[in-house]
PADODO-148881 format. One record per residue: residue in one letter; x, y, z of N, C-alpha, C in turn. Coordinates in Angstrom, 2 decimals. Example, Ala and Ser with C-alpha at 12.3 -4.5 7.8 and 13.67 -1.06 7.14 Angstrom:
BEGIN
{site "A",{13.19,-5.69,7.80},{12.30,-4.50,7.80},{13.20,-3.30,7.80}} {site "S",{12.85,-2.25,7.08},{13.67,-1.06,7.14},{12.90,0.03,7.87}} 
END
This chain:
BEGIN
{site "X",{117.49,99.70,161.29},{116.31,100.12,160.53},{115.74,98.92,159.79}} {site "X",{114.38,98.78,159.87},{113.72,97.52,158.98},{113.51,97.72,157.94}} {site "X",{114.16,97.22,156.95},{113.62,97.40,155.16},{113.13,96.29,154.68}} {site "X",{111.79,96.74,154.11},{110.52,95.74,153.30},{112.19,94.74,152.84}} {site "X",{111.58,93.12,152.69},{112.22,92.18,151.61},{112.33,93.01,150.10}} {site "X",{111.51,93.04,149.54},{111.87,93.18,147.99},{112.78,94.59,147.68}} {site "X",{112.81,95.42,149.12},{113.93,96.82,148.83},{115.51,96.39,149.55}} {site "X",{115.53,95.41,150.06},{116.60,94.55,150.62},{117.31,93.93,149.28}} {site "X",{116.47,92.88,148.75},{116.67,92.25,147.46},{117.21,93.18,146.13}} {site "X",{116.37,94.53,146.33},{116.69,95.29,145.23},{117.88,96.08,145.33}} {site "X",{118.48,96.56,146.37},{119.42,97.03,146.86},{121.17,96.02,146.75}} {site "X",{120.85,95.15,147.32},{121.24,93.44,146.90},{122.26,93.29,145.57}} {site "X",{121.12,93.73,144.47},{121.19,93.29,143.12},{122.55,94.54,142.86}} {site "X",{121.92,95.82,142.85},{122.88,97.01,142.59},{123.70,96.34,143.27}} {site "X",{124.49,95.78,144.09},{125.73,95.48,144.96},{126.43,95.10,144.11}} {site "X",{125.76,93.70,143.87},{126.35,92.46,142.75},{126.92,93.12,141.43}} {site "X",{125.65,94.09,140.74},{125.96,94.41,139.43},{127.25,95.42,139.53}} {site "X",{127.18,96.11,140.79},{127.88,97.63,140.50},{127.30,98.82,139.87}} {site "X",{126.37,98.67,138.68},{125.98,99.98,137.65},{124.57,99.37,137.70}} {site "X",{124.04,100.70,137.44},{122.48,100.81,136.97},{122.60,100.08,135.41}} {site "X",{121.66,99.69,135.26},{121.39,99.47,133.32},{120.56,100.97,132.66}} {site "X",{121.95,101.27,132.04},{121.47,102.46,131.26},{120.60,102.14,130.00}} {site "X",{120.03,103.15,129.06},{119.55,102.92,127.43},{120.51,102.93,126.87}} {site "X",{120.30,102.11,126.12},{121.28,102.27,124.66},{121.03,102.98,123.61}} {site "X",{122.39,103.41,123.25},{121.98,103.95,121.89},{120.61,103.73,121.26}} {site "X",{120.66,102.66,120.60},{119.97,101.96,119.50},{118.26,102.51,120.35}} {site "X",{118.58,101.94,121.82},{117.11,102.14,122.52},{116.71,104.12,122.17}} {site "X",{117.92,104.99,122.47},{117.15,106.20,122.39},{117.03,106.44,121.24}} {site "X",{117.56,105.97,120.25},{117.22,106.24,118.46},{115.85,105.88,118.34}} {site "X",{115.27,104.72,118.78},{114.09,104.29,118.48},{113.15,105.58,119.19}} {site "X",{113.60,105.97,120.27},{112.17,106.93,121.05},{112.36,107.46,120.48}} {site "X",{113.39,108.58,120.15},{113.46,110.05,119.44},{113.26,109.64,117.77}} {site "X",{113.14,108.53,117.05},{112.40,108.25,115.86},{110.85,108.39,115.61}} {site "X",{110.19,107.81,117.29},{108.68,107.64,117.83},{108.40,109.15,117.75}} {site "X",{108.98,109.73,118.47},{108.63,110.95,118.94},{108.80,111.93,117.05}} {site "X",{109.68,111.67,116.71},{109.65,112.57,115.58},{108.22,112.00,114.68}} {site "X",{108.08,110.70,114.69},{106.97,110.08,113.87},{105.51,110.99,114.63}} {site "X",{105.28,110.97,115.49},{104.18,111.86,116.36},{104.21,112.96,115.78}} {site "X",{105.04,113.63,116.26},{105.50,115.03,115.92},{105.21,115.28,114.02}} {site "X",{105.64,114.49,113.38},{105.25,114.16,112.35},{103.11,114.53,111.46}} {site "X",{102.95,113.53,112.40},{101.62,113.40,112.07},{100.77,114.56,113.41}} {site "X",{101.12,115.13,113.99},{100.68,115.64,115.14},{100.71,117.35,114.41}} {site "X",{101.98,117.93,113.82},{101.86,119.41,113.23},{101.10,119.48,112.18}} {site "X",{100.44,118.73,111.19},{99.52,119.25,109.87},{98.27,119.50,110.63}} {site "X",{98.03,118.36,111.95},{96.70,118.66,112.33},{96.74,120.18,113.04}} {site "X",{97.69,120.36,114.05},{97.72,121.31,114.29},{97.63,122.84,113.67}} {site "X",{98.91,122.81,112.51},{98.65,123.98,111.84},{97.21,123.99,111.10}} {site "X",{96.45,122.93,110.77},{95.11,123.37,110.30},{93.88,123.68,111.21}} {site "X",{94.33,123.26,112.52},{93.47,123.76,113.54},{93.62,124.83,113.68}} {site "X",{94.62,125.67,113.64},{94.95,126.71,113.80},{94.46,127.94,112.39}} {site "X",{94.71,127.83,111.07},{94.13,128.15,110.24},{92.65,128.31,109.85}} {site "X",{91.63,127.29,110.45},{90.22,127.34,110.99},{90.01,128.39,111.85}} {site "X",{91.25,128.38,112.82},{90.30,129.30,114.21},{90.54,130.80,113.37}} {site "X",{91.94,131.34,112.65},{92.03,132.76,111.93},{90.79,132.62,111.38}} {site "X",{90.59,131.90,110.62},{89.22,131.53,109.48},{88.06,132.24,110.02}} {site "X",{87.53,131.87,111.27},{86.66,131.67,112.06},{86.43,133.24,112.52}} {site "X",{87.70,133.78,112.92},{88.12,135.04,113.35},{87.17,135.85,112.33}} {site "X",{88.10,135.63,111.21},{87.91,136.24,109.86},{86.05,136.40,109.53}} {site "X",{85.86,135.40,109.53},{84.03,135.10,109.54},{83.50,136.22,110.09}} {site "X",{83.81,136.27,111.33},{83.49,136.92,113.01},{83.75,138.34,112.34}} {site "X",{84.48,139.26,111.78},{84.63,140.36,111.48},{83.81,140.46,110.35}} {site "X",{83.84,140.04,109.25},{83.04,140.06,108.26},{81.25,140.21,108.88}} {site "X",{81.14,139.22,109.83},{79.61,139.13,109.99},{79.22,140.37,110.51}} {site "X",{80.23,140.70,111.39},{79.85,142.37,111.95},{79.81,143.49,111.09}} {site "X",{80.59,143.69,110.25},{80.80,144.44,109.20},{79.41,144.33,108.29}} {site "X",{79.17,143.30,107.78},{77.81,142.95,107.14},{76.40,143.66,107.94}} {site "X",{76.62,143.26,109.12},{75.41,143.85,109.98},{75.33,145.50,110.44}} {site "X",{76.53,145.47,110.50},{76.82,146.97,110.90},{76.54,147.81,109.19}} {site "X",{76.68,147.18,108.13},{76.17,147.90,107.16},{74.89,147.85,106.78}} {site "X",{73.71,147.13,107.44},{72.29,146.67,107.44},{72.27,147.94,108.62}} {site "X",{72.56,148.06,109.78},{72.33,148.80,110.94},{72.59,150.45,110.11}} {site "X",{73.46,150.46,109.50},{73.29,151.84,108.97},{72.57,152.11,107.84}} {site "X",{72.48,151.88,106.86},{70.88,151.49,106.05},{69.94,151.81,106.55}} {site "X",{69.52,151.04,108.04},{68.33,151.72,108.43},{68.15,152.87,108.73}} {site "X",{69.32,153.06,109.27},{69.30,154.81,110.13},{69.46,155.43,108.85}} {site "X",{69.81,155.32,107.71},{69.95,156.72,107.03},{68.57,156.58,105.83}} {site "X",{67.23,155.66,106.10},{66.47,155.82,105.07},{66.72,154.57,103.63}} {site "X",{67.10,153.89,103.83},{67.59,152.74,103.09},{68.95,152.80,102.29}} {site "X",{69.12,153.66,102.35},{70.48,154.43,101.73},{71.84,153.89,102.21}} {site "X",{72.83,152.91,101.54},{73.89,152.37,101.49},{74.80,153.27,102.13}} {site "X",{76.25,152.67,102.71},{77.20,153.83,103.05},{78.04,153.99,102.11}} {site "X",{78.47,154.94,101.80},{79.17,155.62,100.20},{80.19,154.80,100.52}} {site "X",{80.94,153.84,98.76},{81.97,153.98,98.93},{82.27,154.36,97.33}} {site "X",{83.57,154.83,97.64},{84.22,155.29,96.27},{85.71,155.15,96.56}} {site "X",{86.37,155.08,95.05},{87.85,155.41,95.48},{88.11,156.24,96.16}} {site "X",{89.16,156.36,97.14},{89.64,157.50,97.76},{90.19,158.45,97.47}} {site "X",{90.48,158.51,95.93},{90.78,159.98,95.28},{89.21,161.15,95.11}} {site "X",{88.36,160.17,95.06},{86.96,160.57,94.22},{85.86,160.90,95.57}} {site "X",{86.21,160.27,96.72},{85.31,160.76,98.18},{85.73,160.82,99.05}} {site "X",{85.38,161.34,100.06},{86.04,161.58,101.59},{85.05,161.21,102.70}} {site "X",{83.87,160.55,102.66},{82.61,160.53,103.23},{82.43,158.85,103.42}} {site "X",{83.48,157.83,102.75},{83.01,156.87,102.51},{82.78,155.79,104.04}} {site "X",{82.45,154.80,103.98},{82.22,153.63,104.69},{83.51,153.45,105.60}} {site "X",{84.91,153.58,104.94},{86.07,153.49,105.51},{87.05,154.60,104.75}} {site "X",{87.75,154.77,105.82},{88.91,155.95,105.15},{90.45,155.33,104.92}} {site "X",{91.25,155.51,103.85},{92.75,155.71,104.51},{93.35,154.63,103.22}} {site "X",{94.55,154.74,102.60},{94.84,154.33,101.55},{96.53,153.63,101.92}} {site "X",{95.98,152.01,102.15},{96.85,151.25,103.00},{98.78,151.20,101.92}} {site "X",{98.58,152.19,100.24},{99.50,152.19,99.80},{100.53,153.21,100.71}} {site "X",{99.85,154.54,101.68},{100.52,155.35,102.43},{101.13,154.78,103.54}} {site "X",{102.50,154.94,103.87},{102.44,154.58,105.20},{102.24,155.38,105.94}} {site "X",{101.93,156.73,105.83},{101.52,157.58,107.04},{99.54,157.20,107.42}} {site "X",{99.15,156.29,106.32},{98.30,156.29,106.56},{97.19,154.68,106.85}} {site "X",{98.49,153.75,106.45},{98.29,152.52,106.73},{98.30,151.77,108.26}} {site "X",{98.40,152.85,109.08},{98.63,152.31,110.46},{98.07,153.31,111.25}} {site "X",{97.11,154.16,110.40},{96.67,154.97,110.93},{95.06,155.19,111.97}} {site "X",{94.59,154.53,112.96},{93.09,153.71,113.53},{92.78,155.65,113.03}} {site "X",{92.93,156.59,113.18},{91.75,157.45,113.08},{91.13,157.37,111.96}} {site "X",{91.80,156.89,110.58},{91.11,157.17,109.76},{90.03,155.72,109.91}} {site "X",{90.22,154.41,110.39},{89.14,153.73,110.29},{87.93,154.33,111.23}} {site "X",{87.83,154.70,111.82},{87.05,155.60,113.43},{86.51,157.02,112.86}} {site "X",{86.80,157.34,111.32},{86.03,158.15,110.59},{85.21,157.77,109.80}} {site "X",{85.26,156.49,109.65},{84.29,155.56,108.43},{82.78,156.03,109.02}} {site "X",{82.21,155.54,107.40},{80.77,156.00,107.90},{80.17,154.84,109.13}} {site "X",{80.90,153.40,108.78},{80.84,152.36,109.46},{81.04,152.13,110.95}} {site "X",{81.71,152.83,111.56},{82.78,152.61,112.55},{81.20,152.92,114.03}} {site "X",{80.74,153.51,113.76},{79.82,153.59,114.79},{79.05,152.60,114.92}} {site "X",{78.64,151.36,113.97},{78.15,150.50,114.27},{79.06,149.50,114.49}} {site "X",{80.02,149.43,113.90},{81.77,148.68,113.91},{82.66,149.06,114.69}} {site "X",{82.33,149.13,115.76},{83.02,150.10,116.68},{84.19,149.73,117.39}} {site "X",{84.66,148.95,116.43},{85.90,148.30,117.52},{87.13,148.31,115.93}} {site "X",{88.40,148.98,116.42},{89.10,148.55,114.96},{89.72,147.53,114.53}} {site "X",{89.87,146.75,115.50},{90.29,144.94,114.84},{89.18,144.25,114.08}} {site "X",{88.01,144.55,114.14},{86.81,144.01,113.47},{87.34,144.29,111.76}} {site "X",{87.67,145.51,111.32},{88.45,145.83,109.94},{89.93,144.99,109.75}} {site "X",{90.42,144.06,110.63},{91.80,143.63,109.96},{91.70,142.26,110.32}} {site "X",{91.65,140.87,109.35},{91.63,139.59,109.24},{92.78,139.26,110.07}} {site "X",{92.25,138.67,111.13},{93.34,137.95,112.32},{94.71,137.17,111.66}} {site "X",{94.33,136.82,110.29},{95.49,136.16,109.43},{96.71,136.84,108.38}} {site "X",{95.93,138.35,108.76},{96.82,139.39,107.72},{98.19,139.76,108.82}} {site "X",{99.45,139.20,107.56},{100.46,139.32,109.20},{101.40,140.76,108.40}} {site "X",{100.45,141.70,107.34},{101.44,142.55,106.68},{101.41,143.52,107.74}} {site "X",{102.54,144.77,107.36},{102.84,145.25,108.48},{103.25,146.73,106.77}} {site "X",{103.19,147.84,108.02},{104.25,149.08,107.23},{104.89,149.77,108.06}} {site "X",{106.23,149.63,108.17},{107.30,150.16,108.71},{107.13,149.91,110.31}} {site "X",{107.15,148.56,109.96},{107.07,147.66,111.51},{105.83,147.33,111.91}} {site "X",{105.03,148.25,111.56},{103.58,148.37,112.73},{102.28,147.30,111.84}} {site "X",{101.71,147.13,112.54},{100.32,146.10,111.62},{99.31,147.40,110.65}} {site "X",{99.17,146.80,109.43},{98.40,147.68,108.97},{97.08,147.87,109.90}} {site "X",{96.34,148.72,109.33},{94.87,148.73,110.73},{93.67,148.05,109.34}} {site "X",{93.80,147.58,108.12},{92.74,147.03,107.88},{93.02,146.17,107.03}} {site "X",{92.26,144.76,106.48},{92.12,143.80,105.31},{90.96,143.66,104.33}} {site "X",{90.27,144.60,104.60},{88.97,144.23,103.96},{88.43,145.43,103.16}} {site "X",{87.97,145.53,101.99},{87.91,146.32,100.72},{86.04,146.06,100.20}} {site "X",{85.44,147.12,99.65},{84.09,146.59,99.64},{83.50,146.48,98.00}} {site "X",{83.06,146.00,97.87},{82.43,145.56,96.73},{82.34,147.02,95.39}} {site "X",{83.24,147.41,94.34},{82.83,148.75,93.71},{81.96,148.97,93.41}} {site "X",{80.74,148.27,93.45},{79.17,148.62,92.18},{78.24,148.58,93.52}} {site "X",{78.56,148.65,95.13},{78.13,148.92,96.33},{78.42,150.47,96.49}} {site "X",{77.48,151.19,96.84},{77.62,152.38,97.44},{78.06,153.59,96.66}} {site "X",{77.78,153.57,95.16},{77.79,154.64,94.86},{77.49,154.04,93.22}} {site "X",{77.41,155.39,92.02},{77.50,154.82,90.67},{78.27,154.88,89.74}} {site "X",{79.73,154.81,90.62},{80.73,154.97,89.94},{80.93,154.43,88.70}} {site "X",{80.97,152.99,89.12},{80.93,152.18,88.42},{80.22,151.97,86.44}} {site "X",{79.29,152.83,86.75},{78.79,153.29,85.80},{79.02,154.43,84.90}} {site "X",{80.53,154.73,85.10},{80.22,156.43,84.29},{81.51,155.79,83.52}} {site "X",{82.01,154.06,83.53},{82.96,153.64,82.42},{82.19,153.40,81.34}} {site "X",{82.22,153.83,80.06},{81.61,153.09,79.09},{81.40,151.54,78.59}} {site "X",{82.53,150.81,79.01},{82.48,149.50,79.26},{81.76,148.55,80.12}} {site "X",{81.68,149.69,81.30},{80.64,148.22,81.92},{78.90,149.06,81.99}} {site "X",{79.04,149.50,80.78},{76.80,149.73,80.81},{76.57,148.17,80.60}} {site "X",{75.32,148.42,81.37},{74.27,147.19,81.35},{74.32,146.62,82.27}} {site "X",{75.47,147.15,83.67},{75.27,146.48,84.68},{74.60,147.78,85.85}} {site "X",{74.10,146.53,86.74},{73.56,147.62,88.07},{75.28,147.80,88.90}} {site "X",{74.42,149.22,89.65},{75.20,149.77,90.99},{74.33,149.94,91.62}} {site "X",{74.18,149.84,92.91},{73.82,149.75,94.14},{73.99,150.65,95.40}} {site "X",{73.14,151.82,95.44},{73.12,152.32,96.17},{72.15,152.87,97.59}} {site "X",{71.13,151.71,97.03},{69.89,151.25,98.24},{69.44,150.18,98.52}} {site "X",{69.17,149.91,99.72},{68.52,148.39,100.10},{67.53,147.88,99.24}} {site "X",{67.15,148.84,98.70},{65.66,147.83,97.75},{66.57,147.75,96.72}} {site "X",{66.93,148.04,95.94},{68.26,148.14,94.71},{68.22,145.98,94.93}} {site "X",{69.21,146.34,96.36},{70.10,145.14,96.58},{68.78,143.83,96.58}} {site "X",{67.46,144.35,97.46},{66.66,143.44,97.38},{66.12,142.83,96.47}} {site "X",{65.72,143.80,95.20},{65.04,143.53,93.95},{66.12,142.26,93.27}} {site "X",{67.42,142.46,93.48},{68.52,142.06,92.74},{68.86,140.29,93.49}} {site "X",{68.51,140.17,94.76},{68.50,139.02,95.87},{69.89,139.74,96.41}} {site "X",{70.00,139.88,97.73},{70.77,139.87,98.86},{71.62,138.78,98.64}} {site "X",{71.07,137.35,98.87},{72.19,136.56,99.15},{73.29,136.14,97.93}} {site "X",{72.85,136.72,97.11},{73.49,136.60,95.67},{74.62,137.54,95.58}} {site "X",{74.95,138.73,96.05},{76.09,139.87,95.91},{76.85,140.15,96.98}} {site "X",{77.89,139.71,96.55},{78.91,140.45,98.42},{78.79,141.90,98.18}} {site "X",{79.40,142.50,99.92},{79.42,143.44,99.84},{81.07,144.08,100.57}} {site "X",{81.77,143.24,101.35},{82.60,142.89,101.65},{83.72,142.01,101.58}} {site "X",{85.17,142.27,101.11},{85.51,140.90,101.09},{87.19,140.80,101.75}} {site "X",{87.56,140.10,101.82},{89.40,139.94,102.31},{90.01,140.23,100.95}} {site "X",{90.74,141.61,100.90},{91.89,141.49,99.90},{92.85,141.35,100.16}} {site "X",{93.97,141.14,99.11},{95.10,141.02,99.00},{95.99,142.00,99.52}} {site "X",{97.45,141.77,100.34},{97.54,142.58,100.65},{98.51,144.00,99.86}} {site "X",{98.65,142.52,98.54},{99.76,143.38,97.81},{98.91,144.58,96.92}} {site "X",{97.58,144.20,96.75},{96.73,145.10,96.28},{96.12,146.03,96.86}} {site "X",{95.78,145.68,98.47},{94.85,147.03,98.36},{95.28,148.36,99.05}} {site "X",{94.54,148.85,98.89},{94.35,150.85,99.05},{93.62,150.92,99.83}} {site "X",{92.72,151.62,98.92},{91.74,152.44,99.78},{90.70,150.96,100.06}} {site "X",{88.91,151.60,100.27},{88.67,150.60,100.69},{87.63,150.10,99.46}} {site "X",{87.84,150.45,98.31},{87.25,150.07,97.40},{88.00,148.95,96.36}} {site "X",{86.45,148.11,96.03},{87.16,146.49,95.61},{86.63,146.62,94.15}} {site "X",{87.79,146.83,92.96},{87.41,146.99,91.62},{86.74,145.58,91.01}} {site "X",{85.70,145.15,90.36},{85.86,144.07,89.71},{85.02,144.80,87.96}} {site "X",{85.94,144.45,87.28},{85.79,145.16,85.65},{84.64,143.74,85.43}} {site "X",{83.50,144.21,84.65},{82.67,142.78,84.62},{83.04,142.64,82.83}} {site "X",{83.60,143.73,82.48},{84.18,143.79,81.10},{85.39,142.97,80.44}} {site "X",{85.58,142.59,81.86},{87.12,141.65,81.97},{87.89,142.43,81.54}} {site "X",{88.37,143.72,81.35},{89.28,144.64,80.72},{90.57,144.28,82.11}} {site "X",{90.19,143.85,83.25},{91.46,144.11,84.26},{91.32,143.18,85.22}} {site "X",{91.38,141.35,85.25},{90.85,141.02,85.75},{91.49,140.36,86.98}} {site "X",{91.33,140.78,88.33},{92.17,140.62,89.60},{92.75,142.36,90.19}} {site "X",{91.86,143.07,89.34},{93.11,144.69,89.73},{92.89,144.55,90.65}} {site "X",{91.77,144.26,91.72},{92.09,144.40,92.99},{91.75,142.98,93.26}} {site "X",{92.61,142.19,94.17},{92.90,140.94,94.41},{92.64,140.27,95.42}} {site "X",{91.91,139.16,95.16},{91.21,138.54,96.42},{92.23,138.31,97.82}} {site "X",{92.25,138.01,99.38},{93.61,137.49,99.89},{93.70,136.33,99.51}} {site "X",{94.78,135.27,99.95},{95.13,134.03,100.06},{95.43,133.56,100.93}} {site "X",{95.59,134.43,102.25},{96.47,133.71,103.89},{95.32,133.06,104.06}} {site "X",{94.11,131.94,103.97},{92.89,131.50,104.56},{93.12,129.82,103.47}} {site "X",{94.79,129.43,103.61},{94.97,128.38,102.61},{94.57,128.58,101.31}} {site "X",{94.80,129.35,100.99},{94.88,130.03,99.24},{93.86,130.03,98.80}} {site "X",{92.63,131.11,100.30},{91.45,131.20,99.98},{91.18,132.41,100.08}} {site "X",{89.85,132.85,100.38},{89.74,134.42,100.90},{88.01,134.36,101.48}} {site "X",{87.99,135.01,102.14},{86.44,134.91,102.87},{85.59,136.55,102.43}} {site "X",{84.39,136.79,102.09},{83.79,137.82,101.93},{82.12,137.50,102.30}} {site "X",{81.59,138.48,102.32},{80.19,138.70,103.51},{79.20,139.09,102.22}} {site "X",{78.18,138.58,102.32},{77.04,139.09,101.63},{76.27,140.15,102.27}} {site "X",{75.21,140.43,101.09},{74.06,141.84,101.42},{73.03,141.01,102.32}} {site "X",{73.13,139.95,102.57},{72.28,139.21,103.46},{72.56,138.91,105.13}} {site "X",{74.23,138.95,105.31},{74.63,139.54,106.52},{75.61,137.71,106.49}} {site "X",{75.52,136.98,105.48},{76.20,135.70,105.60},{77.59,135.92,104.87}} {site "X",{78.26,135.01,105.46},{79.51,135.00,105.07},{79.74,133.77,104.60}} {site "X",{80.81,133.82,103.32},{81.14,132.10,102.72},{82.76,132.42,102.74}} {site "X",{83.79,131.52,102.44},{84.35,131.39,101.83},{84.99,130.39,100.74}} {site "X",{86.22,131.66,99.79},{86.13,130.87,98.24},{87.45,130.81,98.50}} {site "X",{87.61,129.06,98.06},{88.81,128.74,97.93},{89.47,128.66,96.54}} {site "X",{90.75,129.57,96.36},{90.64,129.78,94.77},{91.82,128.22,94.56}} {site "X",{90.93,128.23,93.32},{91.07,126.81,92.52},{92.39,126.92,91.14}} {site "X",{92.17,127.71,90.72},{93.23,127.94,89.56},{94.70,128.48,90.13}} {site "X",{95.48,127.83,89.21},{97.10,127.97,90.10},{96.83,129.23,89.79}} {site "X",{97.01,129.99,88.17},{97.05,131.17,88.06},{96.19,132.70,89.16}} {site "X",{95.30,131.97,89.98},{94.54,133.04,90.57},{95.59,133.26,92.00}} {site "X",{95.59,134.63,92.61},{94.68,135.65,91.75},{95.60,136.65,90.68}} {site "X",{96.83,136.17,90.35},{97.31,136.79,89.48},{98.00,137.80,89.46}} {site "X",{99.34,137.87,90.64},{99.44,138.30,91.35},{101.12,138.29,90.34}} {site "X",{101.21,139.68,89.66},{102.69,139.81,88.85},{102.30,138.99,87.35}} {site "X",{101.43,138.42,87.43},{100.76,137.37,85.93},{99.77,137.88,85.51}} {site "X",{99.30,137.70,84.55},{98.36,137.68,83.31},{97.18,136.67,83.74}} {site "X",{95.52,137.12,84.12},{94.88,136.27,84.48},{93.97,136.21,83.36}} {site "X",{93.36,135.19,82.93},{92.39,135.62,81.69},{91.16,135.53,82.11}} {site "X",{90.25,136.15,81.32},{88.90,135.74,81.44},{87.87,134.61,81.55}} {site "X",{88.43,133.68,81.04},{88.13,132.19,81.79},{88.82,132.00,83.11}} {site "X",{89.54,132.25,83.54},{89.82,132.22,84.71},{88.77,131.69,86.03}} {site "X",{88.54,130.86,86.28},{86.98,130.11,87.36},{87.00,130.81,88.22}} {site "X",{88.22,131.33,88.83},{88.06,132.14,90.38},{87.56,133.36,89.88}} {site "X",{88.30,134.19,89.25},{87.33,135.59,88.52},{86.19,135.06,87.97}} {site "X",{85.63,134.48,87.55},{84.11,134.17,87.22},{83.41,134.30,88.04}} {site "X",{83.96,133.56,89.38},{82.72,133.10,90.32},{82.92,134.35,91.26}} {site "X",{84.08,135.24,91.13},{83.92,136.14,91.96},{82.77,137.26,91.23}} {site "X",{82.89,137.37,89.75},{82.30,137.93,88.75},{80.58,137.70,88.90}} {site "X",{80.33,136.57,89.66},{78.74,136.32,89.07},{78.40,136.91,90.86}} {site "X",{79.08,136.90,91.85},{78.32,137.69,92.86},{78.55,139.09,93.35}} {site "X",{79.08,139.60,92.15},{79.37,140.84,92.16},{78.60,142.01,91.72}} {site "X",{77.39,141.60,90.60},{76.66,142.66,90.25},{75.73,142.03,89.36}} {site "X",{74.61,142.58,88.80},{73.70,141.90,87.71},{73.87,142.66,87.09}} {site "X",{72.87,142.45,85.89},{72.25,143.00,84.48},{71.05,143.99,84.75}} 
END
């Protein structure tokens, strides 16, 4: 058989030596040091790529939710979809009180909301980043709506006169749209039903609590159909087993797009 010169030569050499030349130690310490150094700088980018796209998710449900509450507005005459605590209505925007577990995993009650016909899908109600669960199963929602939206509850505390509630599109217009959420990501250790308390009295401030899985942020949708999110800034927020005070910056700023005078 004819073999090329340089596979003659190379063949040759193995004779002479006897052994292949293996790595050394020292040589695989250095790769698997390289490789951890990569690996290193390679997972922060990753896990924050990954935290954007939930983010993004999160946006994506909110914006529908926002529109789907403009889409029903129209159909009913400018008229908001009720919400109230869930002791106090049965008619509201969303049903089902995520403290139950017979009722935290329950899709019929979201598919009774006044919402659900324009929201017609039930993952649109639960933030791709909410990983709580009750008695194994994924809750079916994350998102809680604004209290001084959709009814005048809000108004029959003696403490908070002098503010508006909102229970029609011109209400919200006179007041500016892009100025008031109407939707937002809560917490999951807080919420219930689908109503989002904010006392403008500061008598209770965080009772119902922004989320934090969005890097110790939370995302919520305006009466304008836009979505922002607020990254809370104070260690103390949102106050979660603690004492939050009324200076508090994250309750402020959640405070000033929550309702007027």
């Amino acid at each position: 058989m004819f073999w090329p010169q340089n596979k003659l030569v190379a063949r040759s050499s193995i004779r002479r030596s006897g052994v292949l030349r293996a790595f050394t130690l020292v040589e695989i310490l250095v790769v698997i040091a390289i490789i951890a150094i990569l690996a290193a700088l390679l997972l922060p980018a990753l896990a924050t790529a990954k935290a954007k796209g939930l983010r993004v998710g999160c946006f994506s449900n909110l914006k529908q939710l926002a529109l789907s509450a403009q889409m029903y507005a129209a159909d009913n005459d400018g008229k908001l979809a009720e919400n109230l605590p869930e002791r106090q209505g049965t008619n509201s925007w969303v049903l089902g009180d995520l403290k139950l577990p017979s009722q935290s995993t329950n899709e019929t009650l979201i598919r009774q909301g006044k919402l659900f016909p324009y929201a017609s899908h039930v993952a649109i109600y639960r933030c791709p980043a909410d990983s709580s669960t009750s008695n194994g199963a994924p809750r079916v929602r994350s998102y809680s709506m604004n209290g001084w939206m959709g009814s005048r509850y809000m108004e029959t505390g003696p403490s908070e006169k002098g503010y508006r509630t909102f229970v029609r599109e011109s209400e919200i217009a006179a007041a500016g749209p892009a100025s008031l959420w109407v939707i937002a990501d809560e917490h999951e250790a807080t919420i219930d039903d689908g109503w989002f308390l904010v006392t403008m009295d500061d008598s209770r401030p965080f009772a119902s609590a922004p989320a934090t899985r969005h890097q110790h942020g939370y995302c919520l949708n305006f009466a304008d159909s836009h979505v922002e999110f607020y990254r809370l800034r104070d260690p103390a927020s949102p106050g979660l087993g603690a004492q939050v005070y009324a200076g508090n910056s994250d309750w402020l700023r959640l405070k000033q797009v929550t309702t007027i005078r």
